[in-house]
C-alpha positions in Angstrom: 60.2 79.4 95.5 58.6 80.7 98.9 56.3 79.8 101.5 52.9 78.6 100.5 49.9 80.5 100.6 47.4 79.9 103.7 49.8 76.2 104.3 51.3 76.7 108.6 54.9 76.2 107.7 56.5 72.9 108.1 52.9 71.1 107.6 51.6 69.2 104.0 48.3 69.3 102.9 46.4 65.9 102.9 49.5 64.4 104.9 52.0 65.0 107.7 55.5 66.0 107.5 57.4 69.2 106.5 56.1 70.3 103.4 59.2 70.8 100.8 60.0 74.0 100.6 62.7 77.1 101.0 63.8 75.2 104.8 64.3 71.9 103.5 66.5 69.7 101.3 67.4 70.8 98.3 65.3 74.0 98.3 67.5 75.8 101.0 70.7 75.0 98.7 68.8 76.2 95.4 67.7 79.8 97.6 71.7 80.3 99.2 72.9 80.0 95.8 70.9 82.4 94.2 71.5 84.5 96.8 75.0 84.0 96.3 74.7 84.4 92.3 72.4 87.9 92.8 75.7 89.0 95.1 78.0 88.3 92.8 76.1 90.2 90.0 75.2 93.0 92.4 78.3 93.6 94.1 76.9 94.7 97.5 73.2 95.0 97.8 70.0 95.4 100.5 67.8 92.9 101.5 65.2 93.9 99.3 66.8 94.0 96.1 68.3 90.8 97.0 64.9 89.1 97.5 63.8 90.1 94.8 66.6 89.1 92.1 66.8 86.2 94.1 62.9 85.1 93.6 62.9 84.5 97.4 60.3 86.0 99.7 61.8 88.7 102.0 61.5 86.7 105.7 63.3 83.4 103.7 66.0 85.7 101.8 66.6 87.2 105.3 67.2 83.8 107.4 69.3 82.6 104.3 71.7 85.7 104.3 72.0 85.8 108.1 72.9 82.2 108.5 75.6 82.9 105.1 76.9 85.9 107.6 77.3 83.0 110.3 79.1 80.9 108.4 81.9 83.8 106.6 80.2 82.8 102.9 78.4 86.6 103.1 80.0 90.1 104.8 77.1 92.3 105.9 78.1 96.2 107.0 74.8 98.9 107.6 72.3 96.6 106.3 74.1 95.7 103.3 75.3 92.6 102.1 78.5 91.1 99.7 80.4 88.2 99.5 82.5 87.1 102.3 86.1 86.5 101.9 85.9 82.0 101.8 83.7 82.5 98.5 87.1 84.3 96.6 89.4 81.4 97.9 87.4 78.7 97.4 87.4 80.2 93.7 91.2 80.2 93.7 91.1 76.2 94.3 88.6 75.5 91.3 90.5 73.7 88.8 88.3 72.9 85.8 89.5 70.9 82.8 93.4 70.3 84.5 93.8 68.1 81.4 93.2 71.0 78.9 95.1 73.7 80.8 98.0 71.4 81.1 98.3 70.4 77.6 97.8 74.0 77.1 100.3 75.5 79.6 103.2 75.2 77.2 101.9 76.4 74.3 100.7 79.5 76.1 103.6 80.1 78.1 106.0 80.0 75.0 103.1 82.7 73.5 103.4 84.7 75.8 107.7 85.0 75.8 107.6 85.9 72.5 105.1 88.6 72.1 105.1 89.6 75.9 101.1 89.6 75.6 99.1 87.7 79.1 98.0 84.9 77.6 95.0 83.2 79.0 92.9 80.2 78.7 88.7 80.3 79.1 86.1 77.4 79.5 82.2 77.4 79.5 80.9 77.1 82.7 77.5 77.9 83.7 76.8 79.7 80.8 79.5 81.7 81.5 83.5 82.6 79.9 85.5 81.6 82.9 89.2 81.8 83.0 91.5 78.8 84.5 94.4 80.0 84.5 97.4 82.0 82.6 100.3 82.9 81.4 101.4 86.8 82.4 103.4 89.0 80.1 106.0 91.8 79.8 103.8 93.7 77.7 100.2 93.1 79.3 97.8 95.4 79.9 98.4 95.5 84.2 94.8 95.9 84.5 93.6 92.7 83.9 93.8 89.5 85.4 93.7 85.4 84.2 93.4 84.4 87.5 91.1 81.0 87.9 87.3 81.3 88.5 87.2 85.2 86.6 84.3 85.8 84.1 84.5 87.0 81.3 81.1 89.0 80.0 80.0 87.7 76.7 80.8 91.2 74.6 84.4 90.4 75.6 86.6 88.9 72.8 86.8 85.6 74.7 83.1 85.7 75.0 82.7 85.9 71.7 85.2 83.3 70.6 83.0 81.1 73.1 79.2 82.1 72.5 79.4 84.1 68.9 79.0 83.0 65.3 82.1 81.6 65.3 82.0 79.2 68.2 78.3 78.4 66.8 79.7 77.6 63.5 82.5 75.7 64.5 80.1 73.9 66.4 77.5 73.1 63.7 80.2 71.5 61.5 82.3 74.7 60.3 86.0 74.9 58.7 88.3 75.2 62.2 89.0 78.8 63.0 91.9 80.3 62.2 93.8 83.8 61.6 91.0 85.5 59.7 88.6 84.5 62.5 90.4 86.1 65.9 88.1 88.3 67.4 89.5 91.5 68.6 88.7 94.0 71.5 90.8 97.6 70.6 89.7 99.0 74.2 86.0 98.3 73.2 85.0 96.7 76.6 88.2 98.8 78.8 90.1 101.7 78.4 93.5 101.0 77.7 93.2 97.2 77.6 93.5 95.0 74.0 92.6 91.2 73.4 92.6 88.7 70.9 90.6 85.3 71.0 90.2 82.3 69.4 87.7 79.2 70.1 89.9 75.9 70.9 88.6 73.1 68.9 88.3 69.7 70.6 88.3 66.2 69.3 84.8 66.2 68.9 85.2 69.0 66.8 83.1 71.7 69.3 84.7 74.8 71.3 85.9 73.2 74.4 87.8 76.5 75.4 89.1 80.0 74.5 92.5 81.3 74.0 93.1 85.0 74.5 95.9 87.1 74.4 96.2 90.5 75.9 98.1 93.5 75.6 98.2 97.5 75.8 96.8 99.6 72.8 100.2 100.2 71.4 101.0 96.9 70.9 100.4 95.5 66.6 96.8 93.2 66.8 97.2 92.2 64.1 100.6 90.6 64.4 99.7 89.2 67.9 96.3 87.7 66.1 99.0 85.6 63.8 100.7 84.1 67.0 97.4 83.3 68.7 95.8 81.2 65.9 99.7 79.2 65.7 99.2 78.1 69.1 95.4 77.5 69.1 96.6 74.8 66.3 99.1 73.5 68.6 96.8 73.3 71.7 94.2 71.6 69.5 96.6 69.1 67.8 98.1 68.2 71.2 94.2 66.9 72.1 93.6 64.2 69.6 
């Protein structure tokens, strides 16, 4: 994406009219949002190393951040930039899947009164595990959150449960996952932080979400594991 080489901006060869590009239609949407995607993976960043993750030339990168700074969607401080404080509550409204998570809110809930674990549900979106929403409990690990619109990186149990072996082979035609097939974190990705997930199994018989459940290293896995895959059943009956 960028300017064209030896082109006057807003000009088309062999024709007249603004040449599509970075400043029109849908190419200014496609360079805010990678902007907005290298931000998020960054954390806080320079222009240049923006740019550049971005595939943007520097001068386009620039105009695109600035106007985001305008408009509250990007904070800039010293010649840095990060994401501005609308992009975390638009987040909070995004509901995906409100059919799944409300056929799975009881389930979960009851989950998590009996073993006191934060149970949590996770869909696919993007190519990402992202969380829609939870249940907490008494005996979570304080540290980590369920809260809508969070990601989950793919060496996480619940990215496993939704991009491993066993989501693929539940996908290619595989026998449902069950208790032998939880995939556990002991403190693998965190320190002090334990999880359990399982692949929910829709009625077309592919992964359509994760359940997790999460807990403090003192508390039994494998105990917790035999509750999870109990109410993945549940969750999973109550769709068909």
């Amino acid at each position: 994406m960028g300017y064209q080489r030896g082109i006057p901006v807003g000009a088309r060869p062999g024709g007249t009219g603004p040449a599509p590009g970075p400043d029109t239609g849908r190419g200014v949407l496609d360079g805010a949002f990678a902007l907005l995607d290298a931000l998020c993976d960054a954390g806080e960043a320079g222009l240049t190393h923006l740019s550049v993750a971005a595939d943007l030339p520097k001068a386009t990168a620039y105009r695109l951040l600035e106007q985001l700074t305008a408009h509250g969607v990007v904070e800039k401080s010293a010649g840095r930039y990060r994401v501005g404080l609308c992009v975390p509550m638009w987040g909070r409204a995004w509901r995906p899947r409100p059919a799944a998570l409300r056929l799975a809110f009881g389930p979960m809930a009851g989950m998590a009164r009996a073993t006191g674990a934060t149970v949590g549900l996770a869909v696919v979106s993007r190519g990402r595990a992202v969380s829609v929403g939870g249940v907490w409990g008494r005996a979570a690990a304080k540290r980590v959150s369920v809260t809508p619109g969070m990601a989950y990186p793919h060496d996480t149990a619940v990215g496993q449960a939704l991009f491993g072996p066993l989501a693929t082979s539940a996908a290619d035609g595989g026998p449902v996952p069950g208790e032998a097939d939880v995939v556990l974190d002991r403190e693998e990705i965190a320190h002090g932080v334990c999880c359990a997930a399982l692949p929910v199994i829709g009625p077309s018989d592919t992964p359509v979400a994760a359940l997790c459940a999460v807990v403090d290293p003192a508390y039994p896995l494998p105990s917790l594991a035999t509750v999870l895959a109990r109410t993945t059943a549940i969750i999973q009956a109550a769709q068909h």
